[in-house]
N, C-alpha and C positions, 0 to 999 in steps of 0.2 A: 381211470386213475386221475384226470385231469391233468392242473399244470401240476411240474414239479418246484421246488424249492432249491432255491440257491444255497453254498454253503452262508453265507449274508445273511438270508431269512432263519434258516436254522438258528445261528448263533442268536439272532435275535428272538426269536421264539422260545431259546432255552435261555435265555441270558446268560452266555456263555462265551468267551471270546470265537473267535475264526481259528484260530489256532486249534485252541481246544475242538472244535469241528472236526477240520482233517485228522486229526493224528487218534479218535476216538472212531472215526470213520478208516483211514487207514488200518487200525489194530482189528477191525471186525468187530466194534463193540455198537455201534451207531447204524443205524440200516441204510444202507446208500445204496444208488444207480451210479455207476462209471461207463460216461459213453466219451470213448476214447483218454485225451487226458482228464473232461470237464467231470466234477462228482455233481451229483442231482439228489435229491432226498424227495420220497413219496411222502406228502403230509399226513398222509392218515397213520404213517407206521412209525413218525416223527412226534405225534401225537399220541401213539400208544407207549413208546419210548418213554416218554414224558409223565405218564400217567404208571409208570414200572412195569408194563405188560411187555415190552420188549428187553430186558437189559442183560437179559442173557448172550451168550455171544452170536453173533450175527455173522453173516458170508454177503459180502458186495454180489451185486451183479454186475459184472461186464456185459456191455453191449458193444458190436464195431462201429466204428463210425463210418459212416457211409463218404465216400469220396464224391 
């Protein structure tokens, strides 16, 4: 998978504000990683988002965060 993306790069990537990020990512619409409170986005499916192969509704994944 490599690195992941910040909600930052996202918004920059879509030209889109941060806001718009979380609450597209919160509704399940945006493909995200949630490890603990931070959100992380895979670029390749940020990418496919982008390109209208993802814009159907999406489920985050939760990961724990490791103590």
């Amino acid at each position: 998978m490599g690195s992941l993306w910040t909600v930052a790069e996202v918004a920059a990537y879509l030209r889109v504000s941060r806001s718009w990020v979380y609450h597209r990512s919160a509704a399940g619409l945006l493909p995200c990683l949630r490890v603990g409170a931070l959100v992380r986005f895979d670029p390749d499916a940020i990418r496919a988002y982008a390109q209208g192969q993802g814009q159907q509704e999406t489920n985050a994944v939760i990961l724990a965060a490791k103590d």
